[in-house]
N, C-alpha and C positions, 0 to 999 in steps of 0.2 A: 792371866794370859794377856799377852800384848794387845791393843787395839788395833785392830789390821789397819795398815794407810796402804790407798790406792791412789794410782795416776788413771787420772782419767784424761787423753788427749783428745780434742775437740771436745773437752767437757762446757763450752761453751755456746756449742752448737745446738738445732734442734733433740737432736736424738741427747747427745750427750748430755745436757741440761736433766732430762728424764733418767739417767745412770743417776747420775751425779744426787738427785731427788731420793731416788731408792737407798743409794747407800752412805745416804746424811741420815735413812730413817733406821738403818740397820747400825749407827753408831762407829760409822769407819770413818777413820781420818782423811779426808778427800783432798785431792792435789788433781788441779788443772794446769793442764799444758796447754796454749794456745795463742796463734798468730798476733790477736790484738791483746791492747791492755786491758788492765783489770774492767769490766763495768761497774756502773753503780748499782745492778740490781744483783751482781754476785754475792751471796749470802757472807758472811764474814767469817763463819768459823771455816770456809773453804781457801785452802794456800791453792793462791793462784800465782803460776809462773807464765811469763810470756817470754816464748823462746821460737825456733826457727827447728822443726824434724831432721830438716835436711843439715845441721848441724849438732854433730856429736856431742861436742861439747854443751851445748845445750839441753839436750837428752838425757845426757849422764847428771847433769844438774837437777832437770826435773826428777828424774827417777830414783835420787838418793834416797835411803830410807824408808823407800815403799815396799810392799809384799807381793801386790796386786798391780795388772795392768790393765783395763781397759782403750782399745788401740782405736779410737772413733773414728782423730781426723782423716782426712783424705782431703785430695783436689777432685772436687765433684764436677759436674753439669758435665754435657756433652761435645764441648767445643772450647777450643783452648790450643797453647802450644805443647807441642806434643815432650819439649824439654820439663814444661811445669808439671805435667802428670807424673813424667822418672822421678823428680827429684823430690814430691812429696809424697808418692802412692809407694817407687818402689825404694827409692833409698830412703826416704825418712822410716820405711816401714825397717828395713836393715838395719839401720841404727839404733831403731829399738828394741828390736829383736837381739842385737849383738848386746849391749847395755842391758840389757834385763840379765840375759844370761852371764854376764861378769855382775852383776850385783845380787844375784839371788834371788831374783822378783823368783816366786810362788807357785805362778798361775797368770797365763796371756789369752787373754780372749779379743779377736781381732772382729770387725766389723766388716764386714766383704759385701757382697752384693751377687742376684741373681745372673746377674751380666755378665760373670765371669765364665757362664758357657755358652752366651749370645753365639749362634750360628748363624741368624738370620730366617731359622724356621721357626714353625710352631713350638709349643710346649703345652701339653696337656696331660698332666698327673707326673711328671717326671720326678726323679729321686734323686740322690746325692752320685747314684752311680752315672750320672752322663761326666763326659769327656770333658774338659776344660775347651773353650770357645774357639772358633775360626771366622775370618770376613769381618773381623772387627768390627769395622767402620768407626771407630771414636776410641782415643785414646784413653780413657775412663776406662771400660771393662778391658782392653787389654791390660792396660797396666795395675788395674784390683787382682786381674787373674793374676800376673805373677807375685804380686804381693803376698794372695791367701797362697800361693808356692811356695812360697820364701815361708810362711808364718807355719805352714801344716808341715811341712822338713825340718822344720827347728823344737817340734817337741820333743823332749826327751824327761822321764823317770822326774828326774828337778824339776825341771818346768814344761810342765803339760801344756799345750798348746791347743785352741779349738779356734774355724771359724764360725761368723753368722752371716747367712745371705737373707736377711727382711729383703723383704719387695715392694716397693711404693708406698712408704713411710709416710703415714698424714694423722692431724691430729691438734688439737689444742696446740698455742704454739709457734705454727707452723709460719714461716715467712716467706717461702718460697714454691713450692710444689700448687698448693689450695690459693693461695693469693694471686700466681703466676696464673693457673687454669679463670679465674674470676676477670680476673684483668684482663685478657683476652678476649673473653665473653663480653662481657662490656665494649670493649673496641669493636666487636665485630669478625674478629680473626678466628674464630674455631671452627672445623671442619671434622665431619665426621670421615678417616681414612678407614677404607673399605667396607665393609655392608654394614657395619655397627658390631655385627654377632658375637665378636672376640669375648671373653674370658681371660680374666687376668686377677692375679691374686693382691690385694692391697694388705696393710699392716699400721692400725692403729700403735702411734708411738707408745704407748703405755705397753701395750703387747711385745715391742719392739728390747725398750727396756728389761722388762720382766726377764724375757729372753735372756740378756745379756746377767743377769745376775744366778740364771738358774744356771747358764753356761760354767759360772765360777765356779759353782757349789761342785756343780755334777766334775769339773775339773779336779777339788779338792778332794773328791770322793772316792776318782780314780775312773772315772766314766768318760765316752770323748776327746778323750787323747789322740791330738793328730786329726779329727774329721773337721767334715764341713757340715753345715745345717743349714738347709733351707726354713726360713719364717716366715710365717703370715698370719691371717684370720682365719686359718683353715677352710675356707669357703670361699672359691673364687666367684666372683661379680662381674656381670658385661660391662665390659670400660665404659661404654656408652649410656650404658644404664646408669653408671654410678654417677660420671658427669653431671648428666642433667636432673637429675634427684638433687647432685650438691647445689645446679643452679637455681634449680626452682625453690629450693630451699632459702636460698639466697635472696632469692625477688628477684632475679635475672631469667630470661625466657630459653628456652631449650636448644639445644646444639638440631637445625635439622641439615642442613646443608654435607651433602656429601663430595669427598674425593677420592678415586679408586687411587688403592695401595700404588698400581703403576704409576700411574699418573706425579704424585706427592715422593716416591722414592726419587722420579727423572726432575723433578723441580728441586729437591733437597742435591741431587748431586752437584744441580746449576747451581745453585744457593754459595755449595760449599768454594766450589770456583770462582763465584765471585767477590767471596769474604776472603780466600786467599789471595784471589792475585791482586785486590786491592791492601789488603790488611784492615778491612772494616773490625770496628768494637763490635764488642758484642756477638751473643749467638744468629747464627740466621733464624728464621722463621721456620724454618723446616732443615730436617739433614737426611743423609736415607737413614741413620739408623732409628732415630726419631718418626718416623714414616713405616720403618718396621713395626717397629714396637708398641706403636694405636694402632695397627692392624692386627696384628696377628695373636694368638692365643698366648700365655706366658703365664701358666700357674702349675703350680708343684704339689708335690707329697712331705708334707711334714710328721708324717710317723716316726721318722728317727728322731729327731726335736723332740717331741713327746716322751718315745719311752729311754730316749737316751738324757734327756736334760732335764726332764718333767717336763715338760713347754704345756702351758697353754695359756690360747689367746685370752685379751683381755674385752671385755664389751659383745654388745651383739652390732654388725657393723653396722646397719644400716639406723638404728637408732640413735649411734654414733654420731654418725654423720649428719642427721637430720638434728641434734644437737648442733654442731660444731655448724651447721649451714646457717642457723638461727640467729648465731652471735653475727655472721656477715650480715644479715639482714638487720638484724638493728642497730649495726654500725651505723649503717647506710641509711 
């Protein structure tokens, strides 16, 4: 039998790098697609292409010859123009999706995010059956949500289609989510928005991954086809709790300082008015939707993950973390 090859897009990313680890150990041919050029710590037997999503012809480049799609990249963070979220979230995702299906890819497992049914309200034990999101506020989960649209419509008998929505991805690794929260702390800038109590579910990148490969299998099996899956550690954690554990773990002193949810949503919307009407770099310090989401609850049901894909998480979190806190502190 043939040796499967996969594209792995943003196989050079956090999460991706962890695909990409998995199925170097399962003996597949790996191809990364991805914005920059090669690195020097990309492994060698990995074909790595550096192309542009939002260009077909690059696409069709990357994905000759493959069986397998893993669909990682995306335009991440919270703030941004809202042309750059289209042109990588939802047409790079079309072009892939069109290209798979003219060359036979296999099996598309797409990378989505909880945010694609951001309301604005809480979330506590929710399941795959809520509505697709409203009141946006950030170009990011609108434009995921129509992507995972685009990707859950396109499967069909040939190529089976599934998403994943992980939730707050952190982990060995990591260069932005755990580094970003530290740095902060450090400056002085963290605030506890609204009473602390929230619940919110996080997702060790190895759990993340795992996900992502069982998603294939269960695709190849005939399982999955067409849904979506919420991920995590199956056990959600008080944001606030989890924070200051990572800090004290760190040698940095605890978040006590509080701002009510009102208060930080009417600073984030001055924020966003004044990043635009000037065109400041960079994120603001606050946005409302950002201001939502450390306040309010935001963790799911992953039973269909489980008995639909096998899913289960990797690690116990909290010793996890107090590992991964450990290495910051003797960085430092």
């Amino acid at each position: 039998m043939e040796t499967p090859r996969v594209l792995i897009t943003g196989g050079g990313g956090f999460l991706g790098q962890a695909i990409v680890k998995l199925c170097l150990a399962r003996g597949y041919h790996v191809r990364i697609m991805g914005r920059k050029q090669r690195s020097q710590d990309c492994p060698p037997e990995i074909d790595y292409f550096c192309g542009d999503l939002a260009n077909r012809d690059s696409v069709e480049k990357a994905m000759q010859g493959c069986h397998y799609v893993f669909h990682v990249a995306a335009q991440a963070g919270i703030w941004g123009r809202w042309e750059d979220y289209v042109k990588n979230n939802i047409i790079g995702t079309r072009y892939c999706l069109e290209v798979a299906r003219a060359t036979g890819i296999k099996a598309f497992v797409y990378t989505s995010t909880p945010s694609v049914v951001f309301t604005g309200e809480a979330f506590q034990g929710a399941n795959e059956s809520l509505p697709y999101g409203r009141n946006w506020l950030c170009a990011y989960a609108e434009t995921k949500a129509s992507a995972e649209r685009d990707v859950l419509k396109s499967h069909t008998p040939e190529m089976p289609t599934c998403a994943l929505r992980p939730h707050l991805i952190w982990g060995p690794g990591d260069h932005h989510l755990i580094p970003r929260i530290l740095e902060r702390a450090r400056q002085g800038k963290l605030r506890i928005v609204g009473d602390g109590e929230n619940k919110v579910d996080v997702t060790h990148v190895d759990s993340a991954a795992v996900a992502h490969l069982n998603a294939l299998d269960a695709l190849l099996a005939g399982h999955g086809h067409g849904k979506a899956y919420f991920i995590s550690q199956g056990q959600p954690v008080k944001l606030w709790e989890f924070v200051n554990r990572l800090l004290s773990g760190a040698g940095l002193p605890p978040v006590t300082q509080k701002i009510s949810l009102r208060r930080a949503y009417l600073l984030g919307a001055i924020l966003e008015g004044i990043w635009t009407i000037f065109r400041l770099k960079g994120e603001p310090p606050m946005t409302r939707f950002v201001a939502v989401e450390l306040a309010k609850d935001h963790w799911f049901d992953i039973r269909a993950a489980q008995q639909d894909l096998g899913f289960q998480p990797q690690h116990e979190t909290w010793q996890a973390l107090d590992k991964l806190a450990q290495t910051f502190r003797e960085k430092n």
